[in-house]
Structures are given as structure tokens and as C-alpha cells.
C-alpha positions in Angstrom: -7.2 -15.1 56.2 -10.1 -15.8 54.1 -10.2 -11.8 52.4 -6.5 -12.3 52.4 -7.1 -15.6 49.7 -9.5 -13.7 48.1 -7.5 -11.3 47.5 -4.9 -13.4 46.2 -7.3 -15.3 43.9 -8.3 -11.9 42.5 -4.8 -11.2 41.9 -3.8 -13.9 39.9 -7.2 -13.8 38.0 -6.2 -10.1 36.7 -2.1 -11.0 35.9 -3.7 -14.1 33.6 -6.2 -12.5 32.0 -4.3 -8.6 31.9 -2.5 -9.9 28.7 -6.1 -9.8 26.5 -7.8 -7.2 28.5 -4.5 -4.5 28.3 -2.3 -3.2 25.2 1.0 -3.9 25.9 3.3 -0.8 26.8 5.0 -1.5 23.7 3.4 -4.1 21.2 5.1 -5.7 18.0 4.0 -4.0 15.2 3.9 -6.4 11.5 3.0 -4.2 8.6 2.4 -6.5 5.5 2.5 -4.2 2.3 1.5 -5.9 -0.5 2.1 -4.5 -3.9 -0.6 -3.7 -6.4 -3.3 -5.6 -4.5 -6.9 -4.6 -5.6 -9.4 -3.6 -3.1 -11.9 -7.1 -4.1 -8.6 -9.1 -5.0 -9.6 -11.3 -1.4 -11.9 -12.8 0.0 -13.2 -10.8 2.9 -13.6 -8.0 0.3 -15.7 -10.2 -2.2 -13.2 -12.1 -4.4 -15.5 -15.6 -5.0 -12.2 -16.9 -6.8 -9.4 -16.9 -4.9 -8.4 -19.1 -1.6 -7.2 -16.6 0.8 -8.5 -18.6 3.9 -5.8 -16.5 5.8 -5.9 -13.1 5.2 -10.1 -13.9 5.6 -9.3 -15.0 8.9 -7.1 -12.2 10.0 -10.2 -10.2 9.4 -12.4 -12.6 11.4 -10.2 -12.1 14.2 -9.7 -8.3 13.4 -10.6 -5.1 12.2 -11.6 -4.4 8.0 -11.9 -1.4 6.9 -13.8 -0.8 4.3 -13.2 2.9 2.8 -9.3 2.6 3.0 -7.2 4.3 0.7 -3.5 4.3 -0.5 -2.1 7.6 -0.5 -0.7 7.6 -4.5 -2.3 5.6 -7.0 1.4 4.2 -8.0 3.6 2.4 -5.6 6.5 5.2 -4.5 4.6 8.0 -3.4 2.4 5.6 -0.9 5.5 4.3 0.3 6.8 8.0 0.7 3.5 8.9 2.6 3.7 5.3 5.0 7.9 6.3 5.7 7.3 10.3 6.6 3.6 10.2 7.8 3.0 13.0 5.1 1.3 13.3 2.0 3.9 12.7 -0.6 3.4 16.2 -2.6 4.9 17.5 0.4 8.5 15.1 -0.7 7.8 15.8 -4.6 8.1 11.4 -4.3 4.3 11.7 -6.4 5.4 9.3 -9.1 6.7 6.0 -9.0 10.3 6.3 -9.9 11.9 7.2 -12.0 8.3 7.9 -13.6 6.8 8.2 -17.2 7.2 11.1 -19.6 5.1 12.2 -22.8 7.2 15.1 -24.3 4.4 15.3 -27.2 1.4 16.1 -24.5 -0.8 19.1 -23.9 1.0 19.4 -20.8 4.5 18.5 -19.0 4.5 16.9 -16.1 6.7 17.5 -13.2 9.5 15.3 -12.3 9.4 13.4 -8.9 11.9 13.3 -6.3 14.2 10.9 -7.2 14.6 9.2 -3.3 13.5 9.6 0.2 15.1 12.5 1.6 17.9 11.5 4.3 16.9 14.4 6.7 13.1 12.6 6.9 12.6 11.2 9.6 10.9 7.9 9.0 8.8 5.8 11.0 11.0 3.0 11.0 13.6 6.0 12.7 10.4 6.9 14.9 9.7 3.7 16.3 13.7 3.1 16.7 13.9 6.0 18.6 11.1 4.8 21.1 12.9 1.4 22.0 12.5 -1.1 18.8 14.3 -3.0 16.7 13.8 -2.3 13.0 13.1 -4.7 10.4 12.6 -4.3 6.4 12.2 -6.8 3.7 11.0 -7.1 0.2 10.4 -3.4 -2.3 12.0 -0.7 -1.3 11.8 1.7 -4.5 12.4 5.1 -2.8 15.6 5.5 -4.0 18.6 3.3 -5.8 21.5 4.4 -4.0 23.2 2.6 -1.5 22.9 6.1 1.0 19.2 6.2 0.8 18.2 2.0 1.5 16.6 1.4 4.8 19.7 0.8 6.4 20.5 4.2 6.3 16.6 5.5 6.8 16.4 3.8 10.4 15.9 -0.1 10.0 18.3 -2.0 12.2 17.7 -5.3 9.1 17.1 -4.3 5.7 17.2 -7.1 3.1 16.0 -5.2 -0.1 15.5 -7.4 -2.8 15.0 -6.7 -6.4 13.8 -8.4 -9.4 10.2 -10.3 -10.5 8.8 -13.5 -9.0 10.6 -15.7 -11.1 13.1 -17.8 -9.3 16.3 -17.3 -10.2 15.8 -13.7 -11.0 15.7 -11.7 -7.7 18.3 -11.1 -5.2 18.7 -9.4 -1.6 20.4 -6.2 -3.0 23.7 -5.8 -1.6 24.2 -9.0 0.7 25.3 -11.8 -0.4 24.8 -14.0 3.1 21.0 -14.2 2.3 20.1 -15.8 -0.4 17.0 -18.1 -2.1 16.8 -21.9 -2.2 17.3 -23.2 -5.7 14.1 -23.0 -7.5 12.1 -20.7 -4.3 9.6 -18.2 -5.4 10.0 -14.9 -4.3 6.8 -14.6 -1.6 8.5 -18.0 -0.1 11.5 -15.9 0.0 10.2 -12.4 1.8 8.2 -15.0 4.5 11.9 -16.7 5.5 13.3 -13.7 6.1 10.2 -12.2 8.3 9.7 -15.6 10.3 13.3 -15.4 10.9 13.0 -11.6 12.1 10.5 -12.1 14.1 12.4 -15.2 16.0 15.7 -13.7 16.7 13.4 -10.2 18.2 11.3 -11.9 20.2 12.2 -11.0 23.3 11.9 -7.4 22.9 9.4 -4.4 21.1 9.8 -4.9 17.3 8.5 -3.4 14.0 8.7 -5.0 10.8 7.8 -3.5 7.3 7.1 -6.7 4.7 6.9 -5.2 1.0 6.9 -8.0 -1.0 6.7 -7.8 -4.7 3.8 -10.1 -5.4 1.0 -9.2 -7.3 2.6 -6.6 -9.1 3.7 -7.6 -12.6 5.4 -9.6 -14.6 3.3 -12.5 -13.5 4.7 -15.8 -11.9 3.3 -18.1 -9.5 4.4 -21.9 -8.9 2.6 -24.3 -11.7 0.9 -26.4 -9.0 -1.0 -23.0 -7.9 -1.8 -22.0 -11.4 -3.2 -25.6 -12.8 -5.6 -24.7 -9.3 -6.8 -21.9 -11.3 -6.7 -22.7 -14.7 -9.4 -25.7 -13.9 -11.5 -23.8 -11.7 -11.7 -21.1 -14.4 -13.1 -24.0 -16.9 -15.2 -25.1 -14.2 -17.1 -21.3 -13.6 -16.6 -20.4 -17.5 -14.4 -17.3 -15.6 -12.2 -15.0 -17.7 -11.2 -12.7 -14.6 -9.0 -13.2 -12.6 -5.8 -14.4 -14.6 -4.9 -18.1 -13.5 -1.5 -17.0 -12.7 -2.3 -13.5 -10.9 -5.3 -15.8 -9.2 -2.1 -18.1 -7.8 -0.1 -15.3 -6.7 -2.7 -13.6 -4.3 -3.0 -17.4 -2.9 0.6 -17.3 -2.6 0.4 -13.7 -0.8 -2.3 -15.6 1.4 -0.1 -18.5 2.4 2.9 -16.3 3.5 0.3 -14.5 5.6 0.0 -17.3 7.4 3.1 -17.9 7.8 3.5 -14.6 9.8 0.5 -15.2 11.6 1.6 -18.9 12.8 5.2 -17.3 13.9 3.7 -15.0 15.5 1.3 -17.3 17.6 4.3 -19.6 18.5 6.1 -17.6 20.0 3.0 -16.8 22.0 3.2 -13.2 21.0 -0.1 -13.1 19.8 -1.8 -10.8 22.4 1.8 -8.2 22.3 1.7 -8.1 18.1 -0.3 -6.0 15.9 -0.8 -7.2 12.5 -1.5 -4.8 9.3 -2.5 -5.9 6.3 -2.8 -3.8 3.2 -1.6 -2.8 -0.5 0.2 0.3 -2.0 -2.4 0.9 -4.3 -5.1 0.0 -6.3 -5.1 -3.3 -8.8 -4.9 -3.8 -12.7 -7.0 -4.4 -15.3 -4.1 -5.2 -17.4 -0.8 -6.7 -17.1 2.6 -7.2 -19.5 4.0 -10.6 -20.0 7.6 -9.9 -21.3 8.4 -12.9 -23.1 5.2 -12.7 -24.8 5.5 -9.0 -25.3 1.9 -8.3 -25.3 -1.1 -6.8 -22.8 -3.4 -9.4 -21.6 -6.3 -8.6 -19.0 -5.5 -9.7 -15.3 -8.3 -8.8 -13.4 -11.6 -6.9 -13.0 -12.2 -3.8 -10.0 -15.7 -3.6 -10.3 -17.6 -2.0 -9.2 -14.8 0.3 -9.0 -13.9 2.3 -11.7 -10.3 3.1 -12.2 -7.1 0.8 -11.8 -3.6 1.6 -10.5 -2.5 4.7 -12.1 -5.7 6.6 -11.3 -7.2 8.7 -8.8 -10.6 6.5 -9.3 -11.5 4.4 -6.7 -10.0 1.6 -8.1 -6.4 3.2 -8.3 -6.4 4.4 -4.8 -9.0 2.1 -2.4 -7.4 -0.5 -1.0 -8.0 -3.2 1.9 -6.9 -2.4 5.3 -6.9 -5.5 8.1 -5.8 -5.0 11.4 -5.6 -7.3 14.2 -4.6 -6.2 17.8 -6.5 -8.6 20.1 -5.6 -6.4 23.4 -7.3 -3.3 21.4 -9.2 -4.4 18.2 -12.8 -6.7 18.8 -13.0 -9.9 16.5 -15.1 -9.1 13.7 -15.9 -5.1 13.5 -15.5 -3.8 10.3 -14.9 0.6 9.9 -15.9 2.9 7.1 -14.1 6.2 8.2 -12.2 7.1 5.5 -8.7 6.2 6.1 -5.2 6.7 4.1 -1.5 5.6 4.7 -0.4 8.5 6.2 -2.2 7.3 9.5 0.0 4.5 9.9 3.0 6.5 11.1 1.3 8.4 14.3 -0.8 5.2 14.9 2.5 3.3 15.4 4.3 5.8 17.2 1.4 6.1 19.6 0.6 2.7 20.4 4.7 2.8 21.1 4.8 5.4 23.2 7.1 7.4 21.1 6.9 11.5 19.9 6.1 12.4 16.7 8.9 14.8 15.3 9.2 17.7 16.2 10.0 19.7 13.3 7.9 17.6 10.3 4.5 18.1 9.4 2.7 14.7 10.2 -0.4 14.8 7.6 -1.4 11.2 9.1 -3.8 11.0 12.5 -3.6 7.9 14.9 -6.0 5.5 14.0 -5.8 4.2 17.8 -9.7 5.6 18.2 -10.7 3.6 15.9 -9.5 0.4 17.2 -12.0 0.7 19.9 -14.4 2.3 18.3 -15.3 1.8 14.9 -17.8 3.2 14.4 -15.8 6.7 15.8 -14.8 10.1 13.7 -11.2 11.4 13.1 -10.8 15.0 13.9 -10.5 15.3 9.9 -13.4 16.0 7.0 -11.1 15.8 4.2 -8.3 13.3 2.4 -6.1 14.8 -0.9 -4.4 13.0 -3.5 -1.9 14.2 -5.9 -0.7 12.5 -9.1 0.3 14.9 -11.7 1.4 12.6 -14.7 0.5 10.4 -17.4 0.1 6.6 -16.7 -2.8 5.1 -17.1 -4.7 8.6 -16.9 -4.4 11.7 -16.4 -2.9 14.2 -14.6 -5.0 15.2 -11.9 -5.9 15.9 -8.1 -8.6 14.6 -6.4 -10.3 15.6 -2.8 -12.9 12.9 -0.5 -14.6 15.3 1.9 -17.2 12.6 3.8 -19.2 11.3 0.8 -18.2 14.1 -1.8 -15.7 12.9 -4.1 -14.0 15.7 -6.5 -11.6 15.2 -9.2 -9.3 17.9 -11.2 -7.9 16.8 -14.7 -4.2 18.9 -14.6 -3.9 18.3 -18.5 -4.9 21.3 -19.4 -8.8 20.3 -20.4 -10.2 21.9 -17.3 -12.4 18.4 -17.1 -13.7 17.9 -13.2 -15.9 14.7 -12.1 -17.8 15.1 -9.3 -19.0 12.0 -7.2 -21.4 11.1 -4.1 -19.2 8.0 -2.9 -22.3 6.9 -0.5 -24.6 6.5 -3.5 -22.4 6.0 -6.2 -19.2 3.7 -5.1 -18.4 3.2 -8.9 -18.2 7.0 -9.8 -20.8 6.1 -12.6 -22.4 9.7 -12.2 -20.4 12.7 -12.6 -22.4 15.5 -10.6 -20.1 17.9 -11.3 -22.8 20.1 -13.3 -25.6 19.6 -11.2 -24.0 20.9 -8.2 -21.4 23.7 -9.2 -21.1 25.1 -5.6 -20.2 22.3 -4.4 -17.6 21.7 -7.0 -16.0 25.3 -6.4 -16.6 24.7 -2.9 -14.2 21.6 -3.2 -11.5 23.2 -5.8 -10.9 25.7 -3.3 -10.1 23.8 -0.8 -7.9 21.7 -2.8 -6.4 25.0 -4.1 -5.3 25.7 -0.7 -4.1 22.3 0.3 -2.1 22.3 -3.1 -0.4 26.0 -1.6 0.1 24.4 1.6 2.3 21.5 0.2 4.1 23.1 -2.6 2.2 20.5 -4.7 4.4 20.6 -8.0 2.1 21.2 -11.0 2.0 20.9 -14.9 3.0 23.5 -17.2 1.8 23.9 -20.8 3.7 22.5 -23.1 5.8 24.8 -25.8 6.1 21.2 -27.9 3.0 20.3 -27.9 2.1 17.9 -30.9 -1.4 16.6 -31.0 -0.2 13.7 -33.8 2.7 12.4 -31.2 0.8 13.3 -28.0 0.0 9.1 -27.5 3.9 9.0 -27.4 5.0 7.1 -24.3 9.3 7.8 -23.7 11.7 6.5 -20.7 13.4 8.7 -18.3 16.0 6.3 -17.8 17.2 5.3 -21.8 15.5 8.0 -23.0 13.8 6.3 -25.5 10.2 5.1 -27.2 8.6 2.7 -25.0 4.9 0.7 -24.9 1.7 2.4 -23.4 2.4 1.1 -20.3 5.7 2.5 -20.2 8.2 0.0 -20.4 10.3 -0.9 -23.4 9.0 -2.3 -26.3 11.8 -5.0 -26.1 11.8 -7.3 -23.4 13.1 -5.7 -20.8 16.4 -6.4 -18.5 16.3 -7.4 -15.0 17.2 -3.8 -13.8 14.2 -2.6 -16.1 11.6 -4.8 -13.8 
């Protein structure tokens, strides 16, 4: 009788304490996305200005990984990449869209892809297909159309909203049940919605995707947020960050934790993995449409580069994950990582198959979790942004701690980098070691073959007196060196 008690004890011991020592079969997945977030825009990653005494914490309690990377340095292509589990050349999707244009230039650039495919199968598909419920909110920008919105890409709830931060001017495309309180800002908004998903799908495996729009540009954040800033920038004589973009990465922070303290409610905290990161790297600069002039909104160092840029600043982002069943309070990884990992990490901690008939460029990061000090079965990452923004065209390939850069504009200019020594690519090496340049262009060579990466052609117009010339796709006109009109632009514009 006694063994029997024993027994019974030891039972009961394992069922309570199963739920922290065990995955669950199929956990919650929460992917926060945030747009145009710079790799030290918070605090875990050195930012000394902004509150995020959330996100902070979700690293405490989780995994940070420290050599992360978007897979385009402009918004559509990494949210190709995270939706097929390929790199984006693959699509064509390798400029945000509809994308820039300088007829004038030594070079012409290809177009992109103008939306998500319908025949890709996309991980919110992926993850339906092995027993969860779908959810989508906030930036979609893969495609206008009403046939090629998440709805019709595999996400059971898809609230796509457009517009900037400023109240009053964004809306949930294409419903008209769900709508802002008077006055609400637009991260307020996208947390609603996701605290509401994650309420009504409780009782069963769910994945959520939350994009929201915040910090990308224009900039708007509520006045109590920005007076914060504004004083505390007198107090430490600060230039950088800007007040307002300070306010809306605290904004960013606070709907953080409103996912976090949903998700801990509902006591789902040991069956939900949370992933935090951005779509690409910060900016220097930003466009204020009413004033109609560039202003400085922040400083990368000690990267080099900014959005628009295959420096690390355009493509090295954070990357948080928190997975108490899996992930140890606290660790921190420098594997080199990249978007494209996100699809086969969520289909595997699912228990789903990857599809059968598309190349998945992405490898589970599962190994990781549990290991982080652990190697991928991979040596090298690729990035491919062949147009004008705010630089060149060009390719890059990371292969450990060898960084190698290709100018497409017809200069021939390569940069070569030693990451380890040299995080702010201050020393380009490309002279000194030639081999291991040539060694690095050919295997970029072949991965561009493999991909049907679209290149430049020379350009039968070239004009070096107009080449500065910045024109729209869309209007087919002049527009500022940022590309957007040098009017103030229309809500369908931002």
C-alpha cells in the first residue's frame, strides 16, 4: 500500500509539473512583427532612452538573439520570406511594393512581383493545415487586391488595416464591423484586435501574425508619450532618438505587454510561444508630411547602414523568443539567423509537414531553443536587393564571420567585412583578401542561378545629369529622395 502512495505521489508530482518540463504537442504560436524597428531601438539591445520595460522582460524570461537578420532590407520582401519560408528572390517580391524607379541611372532595376503568389503556400496555410486557427492583424503589403489578403493566403481572421498612426486615418481594410475608438492610436488598435484573438482561441492550438505599423513613418505617438521624451531629451542634452519616434517604440512596448498579460491570464503561458522582432533594419531619417521636410530620427551605431541597405543596419534586427516549456530564462544566441527560419520552426514545433513541392530556404530554429550555443546545418545567409533606395543595388553573402557585398550598379564596387572584429563594417577587406572575395562571389553566383535572382541591366538612357532623379511607379511622376511625392501625400500614398 505504501509503494502503491508512492507511486501515486509520483504521479501527480509529474502531471503538475509536466506543463513547464514538456512542449506542448501543439503550442500557441504569437509572432509580433514590428515595422522598421532598429536592431538598438530597445532596451535589451542597448537603447539608454527608451522605456521598453516589456519587451526587456520578454528577453529576461526568454531567448535574444543577437546576430538576427531580416531577410530584405525593405519591408515586403521580409514579409515574402516569413509567409513562403523562402528567400524572396525566389518570388521576385525583392522590393517593397510597388518599389522605386530611377529611369536616369547607370543601371535599371528589375521590377518586383507585384503580390504573394496564390499557389504559395504560406505558413499561416502550413500551420492551418496541422490543426490551428489562423490569425492576422495590422500591415499586410504583399499585395492590394482583395484575392491576394490573408484571408485568401490561409488566415482564418484577417483584419488588414491601412493608413499611418494618426487617429482618424487608418481603417481595417474591407470590414466595417471593426473599427477604432474615437481618438485611438493605431498600436492601441492592432493590441484590441490580438487580445481579442487570442480570447475567443483559447481553447485550441492558435497562430497569430501581429504587423503593426508602428515605427515606420510618418511619425505619431500620443502627446503625453512625446512630452516623456521631449523633457528627457533636455535633461541628457540628446538629439537621437526623435521624441516622437522615442514614444512610439514605448507604445510598441506597451502593446507587448498587453499580449504578454493576455496571454498569462488565460494561463496559457507554458502552451504559447512568443516572437518578437522587426522586418528590417531602422532609419536615420524620417518624412514629416505636413512639414514636408527630412528630419533625423534616430542613430544605428555602431551599425552602419539603415533600412534600405544590405549594411548591418538595414538588415540586423532583434529577435526575442519566449517558450518557457523549451527556451531557459535568460540565454542569449549569436548563430546567425534570418526570417526564413520562422516558417519550418513553426511548422515543427506543430507537428505539421513542410510542403512538399516548395523549396523551404528557412531551417527550424527548434535546436536552438535548447541549445544556444548550437550550429545550424548551414555556413551561409544571402540577401538580394537589386534597386535604388537609400543605396545601391546590390547582393550581399554572411558566411560565419565573412561578410561580402556586390554593388549591381554597374561600378563593380565589393566591401568585404570580418563581422567578428568589425560589427560596423568600418574596414572594407576586400583588397587585402581577394581569394576570399572570389571565393564568396562565386558562391553568391551560384545561389543567384539557383533562385532566378532577377538582375540589373545597363541602362540605354543613361544620363549622368538626371541620374539623382527619384520617379513613382504608381503616378509616374517626380518624387523626393526618399521616394514619395514632393506634395504631401494622400492616405493611399502612406
Amino acid at each position: 500500500m505504501t509503494r502503491f502512495f508512492l507511486l501515486l505521489a509520483a504521479a501527480l508530482m509529474f502531471a503538475a509539473t509536466s506543463s513547464t518540463t514538456f512542449a506542448a504537442d501543439k503550442p500557441n504560436v504569437i509572432l509580433i512583427f514590428i515595422d522598421d524597428l532598429g536592431w538598438k531601438d530597445i532596451g535589451c539591445y542597448g537603447n539608454d532612452f527608451v522605456d521598453t520595460p516589456r519587451i526587456d522582460q520578454l528577453a529576461a524570461e526568454g531567448l535574444r538573439f543577437t546576430d538576427f537578420y531580416a531577410a530584405g532590407a525593405v519591408c515586403s520582401p521580409t514579409r515574402c520570406a516569413v509567409q513562403s519560408g523562402q528567400n524572396q528572390a525566389r518570388i521576385g517580391i525583392t522590393a517593397h511594393i510597388p518599389g522605386h524607379w530611377r529611369p536616369f541611372e547607370r543601371v535599371l532595376t528589375p521590377l518586383t512581383t507585384m503580390a504573394l503568389p496564390l499557389d504559395t503556400i504560406t505558413i499561416g496555410e502550413a500551420m492551418k493545415s496541422a490543426g490551428y486557427t489562423t490569425g492576422y492583424i495590422g500591415k499586410w503589403h504583399l499585395g492590394t487586391a482583395q484575392q491576394f489578403q490573408p484571408d485568401k493566403q490561409g488566415y482564418d481572421y484577417s483584419a488588414v488595416i491601412g493608413g499611418p498612426h494618426l487617429p482618424g486615418k487608418f481603417r481595417v481594410i474591407g470590414r466595417s464591423d471593426l473599427k477604432p475608438k474615437q481618438g485611438q492610436y493605431r498600436t492601441e488598435f492592432e493590441a484590441d484586435l490580438s487580445v481579442d484573438f487570442i480570447g475567443n482561441n483559447k481553447d485550441k492550438p492558435f497562430f497569430l501574425m501581429l504587423s503593426p505599423f508602428a515605427v515606420h513613418i510618418p511619425l505619431g505617438a500620443m502627446s503625453d508619450k512625446v512630452a516623456k521624451y521631449e523633457k528627457l531629451a533636455a535633461e541628457k542634452k540628446r538629439e537621437l532618438p526623435h521624441p516622437v519616434y522615442a514614444a512610439m517604440i514605448e507604445h510598441c512596448d506597451d502593446m507587448v505587454g498587453r499580449i504578454i498579460d493576455k496571454v498569462e491570464s488565460e494561463g496559457l503561458t507554458d502552451k504559447t510561444m512568443i516572437v518578437f522582432t522587426s522586418d528590417n533594419g531602422g532609419l536615420y531619417r524620417r518624412y514629416d508630411y505636413r512639414e514636408a521636410a527630412d528630419d533625423n530620427v534616430s542613430s544605428l551605431a555602431p551599425l552602419k547602414g539603415e533600412k534600405g541597405s544590405l549594411h548591418e543596419g538595414g538588415v540586423r534586427v532583434p529577435l526575442i523568443v519566449k517558450y518557457p516549456p523549451l527556451v531557459k530564462a535568460g540565454t542569449v544566441c549569436a548563430e546567425p539567423t534570418i526570417s526564413y527560419d520562422f516558417y519550418p520552426t513553426f511548422v515543427d514545433l506543430a507537428g505539421g509537414t513542410l510542403p512538399k513541392h516548395q523549396t523551404i530556404d528557412g531551417h527550424s530554429l527548434k535546436p536552438l531553443f535548447t541549445d544556444p550555443a548550437a550550429k545550424l546545418e548551414r555556413e551561409t545567409l544571402f540577401w538580394h536587393y537589386p534597386h535604388f533606395h537609400h543605396d545601391r543595388p546590390a547582393s550581399s553573402i554572411r558566411e560565419r564571420e565573412w561578410k561580402l557585398i556586390e554593388y549591381l550598379d554597374g561600378t563593380g564596387d565589393m566591401e568585404l567585412y570580418n563581422l567578428k572584429n568589425d560589427i560596423g563594417e568600418t574596414t572594407n577587406l576586400a583588397e587585402k583578401f581577394k581569394g576570399r572575395v572570389a571565393d564568396l562571389k562565386k558562391k553568391m553566383n551560384a545561389w543567384r542561378e539557383d533562385t532566378i535572382a532577377r538582375m540589373p541591366i545597363p541602362n540605354p538612357n543613361y544620363d549622368p545629369k538626371r541620374a539623382h532623379e527619384w520617379w513613382s511607379l504608381r503616378s509616374g511622376q517626380p518624387v523626393d529622395s526618399d521616394g514619395r511625392k514632393r506634395f504631401p501625400p494622400t492616405e493611399k500614398d502612406l
